[in-house]
C-alpha positions, 0 to 999 in steps of 0.5 A, spaced: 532 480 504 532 486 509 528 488 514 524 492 510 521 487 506 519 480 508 517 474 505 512 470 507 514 463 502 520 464 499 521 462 492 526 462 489 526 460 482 518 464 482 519 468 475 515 475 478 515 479 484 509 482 488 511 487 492 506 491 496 506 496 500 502 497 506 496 502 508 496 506 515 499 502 521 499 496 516 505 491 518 507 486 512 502 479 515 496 484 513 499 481 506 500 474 508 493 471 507 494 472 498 500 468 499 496 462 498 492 464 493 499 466 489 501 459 484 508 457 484 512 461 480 509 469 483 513 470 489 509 476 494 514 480 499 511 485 503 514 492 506 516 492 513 515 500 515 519 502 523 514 500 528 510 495 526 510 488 526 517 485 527 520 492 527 515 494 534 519 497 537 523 501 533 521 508 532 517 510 525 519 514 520 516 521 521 517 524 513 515 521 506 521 523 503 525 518 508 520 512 508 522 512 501 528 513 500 528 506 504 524 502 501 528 504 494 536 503 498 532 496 500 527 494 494 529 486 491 530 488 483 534 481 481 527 479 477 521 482 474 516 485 478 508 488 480 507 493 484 501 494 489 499 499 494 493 500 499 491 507 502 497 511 504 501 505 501 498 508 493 502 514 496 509 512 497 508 507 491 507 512 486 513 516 490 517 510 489 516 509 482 518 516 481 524 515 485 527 509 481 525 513 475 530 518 477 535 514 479 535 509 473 533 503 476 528 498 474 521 500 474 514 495 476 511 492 468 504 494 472 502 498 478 496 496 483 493 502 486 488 500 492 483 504 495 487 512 493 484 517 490 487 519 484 493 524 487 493 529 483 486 531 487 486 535 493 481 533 498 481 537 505 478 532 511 479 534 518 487 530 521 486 525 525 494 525 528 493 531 533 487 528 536 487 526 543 488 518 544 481 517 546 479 521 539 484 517 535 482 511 537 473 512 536 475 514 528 480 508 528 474 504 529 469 507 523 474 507 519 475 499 519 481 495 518 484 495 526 480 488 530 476 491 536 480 487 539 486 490 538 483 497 539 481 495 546 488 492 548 490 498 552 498 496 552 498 493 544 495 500 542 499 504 547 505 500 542 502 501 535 499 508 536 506 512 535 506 508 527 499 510 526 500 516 528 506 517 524 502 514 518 496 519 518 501 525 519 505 522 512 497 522 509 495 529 511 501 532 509 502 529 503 502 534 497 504 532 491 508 535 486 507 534 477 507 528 476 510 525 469 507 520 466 509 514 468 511 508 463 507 502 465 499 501 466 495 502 471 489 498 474 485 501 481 482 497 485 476 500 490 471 498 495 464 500 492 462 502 498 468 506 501 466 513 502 472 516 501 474 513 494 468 515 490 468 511 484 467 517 479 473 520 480 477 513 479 478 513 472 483 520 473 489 516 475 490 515 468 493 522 468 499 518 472 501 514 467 502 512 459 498 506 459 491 505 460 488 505 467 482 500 468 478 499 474 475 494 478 470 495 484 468 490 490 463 490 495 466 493 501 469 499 505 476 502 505 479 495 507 475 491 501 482 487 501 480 484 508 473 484 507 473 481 499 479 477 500 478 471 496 475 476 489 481 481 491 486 476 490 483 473 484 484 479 481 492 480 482 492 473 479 488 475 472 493 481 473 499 477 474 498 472 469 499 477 464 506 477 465 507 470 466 513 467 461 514 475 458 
């Protein structure tokens, strides 16, 4: 693996891959705690973007089409794998999917969009990346998802500030174009009571692929995969065991 994706328990022989990409500012370890609710033959690697986690101290990228790029020179493809995305991780997702499609490379039997509008709709909200720090720290709080604990560490947010900000800025400036449909179903995960995400409008992600788009709902805000751990990975087990011995 590279620094780009991580392994938390390596499995080598494991007969699928789960690879997730992150939410804004999300490091790799927000993803280790479904590790242990995988079994033996799922193996769970997370992305690993410049600035954050064991890549601290590197500058982040500034553009979609880099992060990308990236995750695409640098994604595991030896075995079958699922795909799963959080927020601004929906975004680079669907980007990367279609970038594989483009260059003839191996796409995921399933996709997992957690916590994303459907894409193809436009939704104008004031930009959090041009905010002084002190106001970019206050909506980071209602937001959820960052320990207080770490928002008040004035040194670690002095670190971590520069990724976040990259993120947002990736978010609010994301446009994108038509989108072919992709060849390979499509389940949505959301937090029922993530006012960003209405429920209502979930069912359109399935403009975005040929299969059907199912849906399910969990109690919680925008970070339901942090508060609702334990049913969220029950979920992607239902899902993984689809493809079990396929």
């Amino acid at each position: 693996m590279s620094l780009w994706f991580h392994t938390f328990r390596p499995r080598p022989v494991a007969e699928l891959r789960l690879i997730c990409l992150p939410f804004a500012g999300g490091s790799a370890s927000h993803y280790q705690p479904f590790v242990s609710g995988l079994p033996s033959w799922v193996e769970l690697c997370a992305a690993q973007l410049p600035g954050r986690g064991s890549r601290l101290r590197e500058a982040p990228l500034q553009r979609m089409d880099q992060v990308v790029e990236a995750l695409r020179q640098h994604l595991p493809l030896d075995k079958p794998w699922l795909l799963f995305g959080h927020s601004l991780g929906c975004r680079l997702a669907v980007e990367l999917m279609l970038a594989l499609r483009a260059h003839d490379q191996r796409l995921p039997l399933h996709f997992i969009a957690s916590g994303c509008r459907p894409l193809q709709l436009t939704r104008t909200v004031p930009p959090l990346s041009p905010l002084s720090d002190e106001a970019f720290i206050r909506r980071l709080q209602d937001y959820g998802g960052t320990p207080p604990e770490v928002l008040a560490h004035q040194e670690l947010m002095a670190l971590v500030l520069p990724a976040l900000r990259a993120d947002f800025r990736l978010v609010e400036e994301y446009r994108p174009g038509e989108i072919p449909p992709l060849p390979l179903p499509v389940t949505v995960f959301s937090g029922r009571q993530d006012a960003d995400v209405p429920p209502a409008e979930l069912p359109q992600w399935q403009a975005l692929f040929t299969e059907p788009a199912e849906v399910q709902l969990f109690d919680g805000g925008h970070f339901f995969i942090q508060q609702n751990q334990k049913d969220v990975a029950d979920a992607l087990l239902q899902i993984l065991q689809r493809y079990q011995e396929r």
